[in-house]
N, C-alpha and C positions, 0 to 999 in steps of 0.2 A: 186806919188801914183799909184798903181796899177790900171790898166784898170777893170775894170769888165765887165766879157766876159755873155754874157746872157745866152747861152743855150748850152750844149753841152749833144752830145751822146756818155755814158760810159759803156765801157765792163768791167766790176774787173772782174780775176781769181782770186783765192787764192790758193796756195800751201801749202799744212800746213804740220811740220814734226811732223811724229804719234810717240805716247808714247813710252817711256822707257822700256821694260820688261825683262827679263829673259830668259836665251836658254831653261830653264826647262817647260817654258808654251808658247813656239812659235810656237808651232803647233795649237795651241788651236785658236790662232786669227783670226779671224772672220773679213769680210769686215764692213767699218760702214753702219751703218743700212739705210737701200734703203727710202727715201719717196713714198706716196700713190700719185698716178697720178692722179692729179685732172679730173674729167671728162667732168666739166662743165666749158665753155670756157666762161669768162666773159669780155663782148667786153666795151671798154670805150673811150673817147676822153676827149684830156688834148689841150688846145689852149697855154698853156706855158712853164710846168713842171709835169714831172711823175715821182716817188720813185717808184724802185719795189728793194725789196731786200729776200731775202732766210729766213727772221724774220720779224715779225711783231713791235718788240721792236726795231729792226735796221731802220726800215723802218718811223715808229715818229719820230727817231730824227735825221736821214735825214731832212725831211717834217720842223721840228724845227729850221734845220739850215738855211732853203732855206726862211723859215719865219724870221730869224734873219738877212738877208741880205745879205745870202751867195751866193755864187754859187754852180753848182754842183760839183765842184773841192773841196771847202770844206765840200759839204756835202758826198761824197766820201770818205775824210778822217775821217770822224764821223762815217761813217757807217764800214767800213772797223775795227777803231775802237770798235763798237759797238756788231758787231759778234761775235768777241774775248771774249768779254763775255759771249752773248746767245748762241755761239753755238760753245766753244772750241775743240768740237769734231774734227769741220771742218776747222775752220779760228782759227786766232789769231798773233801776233805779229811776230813769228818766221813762217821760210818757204821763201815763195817767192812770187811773186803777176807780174801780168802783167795788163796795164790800157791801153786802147785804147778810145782817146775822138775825138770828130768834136769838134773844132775850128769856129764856127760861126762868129768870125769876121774875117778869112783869109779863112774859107772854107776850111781847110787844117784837114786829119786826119792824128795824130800818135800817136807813142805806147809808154808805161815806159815800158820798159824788167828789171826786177827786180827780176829775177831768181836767187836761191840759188849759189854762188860760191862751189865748193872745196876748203878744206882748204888749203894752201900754203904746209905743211908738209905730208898732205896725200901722201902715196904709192900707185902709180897704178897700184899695184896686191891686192890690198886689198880689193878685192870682189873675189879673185879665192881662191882655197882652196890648199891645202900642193901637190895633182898630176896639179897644173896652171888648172886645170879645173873650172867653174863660180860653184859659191856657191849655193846652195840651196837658195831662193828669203829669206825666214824668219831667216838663217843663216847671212843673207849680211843685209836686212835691218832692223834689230833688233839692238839697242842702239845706242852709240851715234858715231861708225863709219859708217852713213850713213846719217849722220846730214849736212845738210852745210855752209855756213855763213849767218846768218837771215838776211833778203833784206828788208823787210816788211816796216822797219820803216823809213828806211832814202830812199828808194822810195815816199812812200809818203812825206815826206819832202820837196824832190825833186822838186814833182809834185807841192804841197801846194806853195813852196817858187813860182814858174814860173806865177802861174797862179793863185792861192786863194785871195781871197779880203779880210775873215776875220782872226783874229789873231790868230795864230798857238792854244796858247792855249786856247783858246775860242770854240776848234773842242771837246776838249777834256771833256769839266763841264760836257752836259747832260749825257754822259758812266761813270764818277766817281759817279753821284749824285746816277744813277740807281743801279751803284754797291753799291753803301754803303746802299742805300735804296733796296735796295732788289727786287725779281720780283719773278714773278710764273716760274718756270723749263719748257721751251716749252716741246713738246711731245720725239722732235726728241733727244731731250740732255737725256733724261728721259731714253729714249730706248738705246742709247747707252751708256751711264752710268751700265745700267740693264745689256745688252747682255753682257759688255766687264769688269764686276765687278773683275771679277779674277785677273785685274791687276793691281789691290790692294794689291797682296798679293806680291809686288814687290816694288810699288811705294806705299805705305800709303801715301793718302791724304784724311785727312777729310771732308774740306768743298763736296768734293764730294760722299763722303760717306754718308752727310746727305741727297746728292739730292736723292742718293738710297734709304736711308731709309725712309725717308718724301718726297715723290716726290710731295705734294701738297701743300709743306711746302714753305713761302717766302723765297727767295734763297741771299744772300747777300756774295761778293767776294772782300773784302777788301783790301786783299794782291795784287788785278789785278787793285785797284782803288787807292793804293800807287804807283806800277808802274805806272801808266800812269800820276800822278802826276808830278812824277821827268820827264816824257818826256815831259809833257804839257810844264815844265817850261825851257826845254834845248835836245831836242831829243839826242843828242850824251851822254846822260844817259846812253842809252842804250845800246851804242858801247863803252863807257869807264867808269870806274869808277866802285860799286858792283855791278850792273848790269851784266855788262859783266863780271864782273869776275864769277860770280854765275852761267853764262851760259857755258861759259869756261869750269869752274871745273864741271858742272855736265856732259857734253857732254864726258869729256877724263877720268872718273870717273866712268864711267856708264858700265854697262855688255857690252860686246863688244866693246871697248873705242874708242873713234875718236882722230882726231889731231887738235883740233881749238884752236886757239890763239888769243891774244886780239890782235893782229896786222893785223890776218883776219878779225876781224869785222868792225877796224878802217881804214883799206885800203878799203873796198868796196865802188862800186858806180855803180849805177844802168843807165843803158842807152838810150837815146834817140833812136828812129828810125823811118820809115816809116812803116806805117800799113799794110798790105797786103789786100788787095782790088779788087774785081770782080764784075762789074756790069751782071746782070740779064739781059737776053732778054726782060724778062717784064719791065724792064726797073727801077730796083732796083739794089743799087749798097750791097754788102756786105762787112764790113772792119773788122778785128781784130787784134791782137797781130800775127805778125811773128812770125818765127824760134826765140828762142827753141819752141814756143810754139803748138802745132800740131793742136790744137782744130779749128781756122780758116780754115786751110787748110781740115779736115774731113767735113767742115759744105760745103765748097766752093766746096768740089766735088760733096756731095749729093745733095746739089741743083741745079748743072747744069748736073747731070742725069738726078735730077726729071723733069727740063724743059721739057727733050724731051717727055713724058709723058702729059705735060698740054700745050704744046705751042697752042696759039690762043684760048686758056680760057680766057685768062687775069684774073686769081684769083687774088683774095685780100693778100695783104704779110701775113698776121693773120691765112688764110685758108692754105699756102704754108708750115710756120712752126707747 
């Protein structure tokens, strides 16, 4: 029987690959829509467990799980999960993910690198154009030659098989129930729905069409709560059988076509490493995801400039970030 680890501290990235469209409207595209900086800092103390996640409906059934007997490893994969539905804009199944956790009973951090592959048949001139010069950015990553092998699901797998104490599919009930029952469209799905509607006239999907048209209307995503049924009950769903075939044929199908194969998404595996990690002179250590991933490395330089600016303050880590 699995150990159950008490506490750990998780960084999730998501990488999500953006929509399908057309050369005829790729100019038009728009970054997705920025959120409002919150201005009021609201300071709290947790003596065991804190959920903070980018949704309010991701973030209950986190808190649900960890109520169920979970750990944060499973509530991790609920929430990760969980996003895919509330805010496909940004997360969802396909893309890539990086997980950086502490280990409280070895005191040990590391990372899942669960970054998109290249397909096995891809050409590596296939972002330059007819004189080998690099493509224009919405030229190259517009369809589905820009797409890579989705990491997302059997990452967390991965991660869930090592470390989760409850049953794979048991991460999965409270994101089916919400889908098929429905929820209010948060703002941010709402907004980008709104600004990026044109690309509709490429891809027709209705359920999002109603969020357009009735943004106050209960939202229910049936088709996102069949898939994750067939993964609840066997994740390699997703890497073989219609699943993958369906993501297959849309990806080398699509405007710009790619080369993905069901033997790229059945050979992936996502990799263990060490975190990259910098203690603070004030005496706080900071860890994240390594190479590929750049995000640790920008936070780790701007904080040990900011040192030399506050040394012998000793601010609070809350004041620093």
């Amino acid at each position: 029987m699995k150990k159950k680890i008490n506490l750990f501290l998780f960084l999730l990235t998501i990488l999500f690959t953006s929509s399908l469209v057309s050369n005829e409207i790729k100019n038009q595209i728009q970054p997705e829509p920025s959120s409002k900086i919150q201005t009021e800092i609201i300071k709290k103390k947790f003596k065991k467990q804190a959920v903070v996640t980018a949704n309010d409906y991701a973030t209950k059934i986190g808190i649900q799980i960890l109520r169920n007997g979970g750990n944060a490893i499973d509530a991790t994969v609920a929430i990760q999960i969980a996003l895919g539905l509330v805010e496909p804009q940004s997360s969802g199944l396909g893309g890539g993910i990086f997980i950086t956790f502490h280990n409280s009973s070895n005191n040990k951090v590391i990372s899942f690198e669960g970054r998109e592959k290249a397909p096995k048949a891809i050409n590596e001139n296939i972002f330059l154009d007819s004189n080998k010069k690099p493509k224009k950015f919405f030229d190259a990553a517009i369809g589905g030659a820009s797409v890579g092998v989705p990491a997302v699901v059997k990452t967390l797998f991965e991660f869930h098989k090592l470390y989760g104490v409850l049953p794979w599919s048991d991460l999965f009930d409270p994101v089916i129930q919400l889908a098929k029952k429905g929820f209010i469209p948060p703002n941010r799905l709402k907004n980008a729905i709104k600004k990026d509607k044109f690309l509709f006239k490429i891809n027709p999907n209705i359920i999002y069409n109603e969020v357009n048209d009735h943004p106050q209307k209960n939202f229910k995503n049936l088709e996102y709560a069949f898939t994750l049924e067939q993964i609840a009950q066997n994740y390699e769903s997703f890497y073989r059988g219609k699943i993958a075939e369906k993501i297959v044929h849309r990806v080398n199908n699509s405007v710009n076509p790619g080369e993905l194969s069901i033997d790229d998404l059945v050979n992936y595996k996502p990799e263990i490493q060490n975190s990259l990690c910098h203690k603070l002179k004030i005496g706080y250590k900071i860890c994240g995801p390594n190479l590929p991933s750049s995000g640790t490395i920008c936070i780790i330089q701007a904080l040990t400039l900011l040192e030399e600016f506050i040394e012998g303050k000793n601010p609070a880590i809350n004041e620093i970030l």
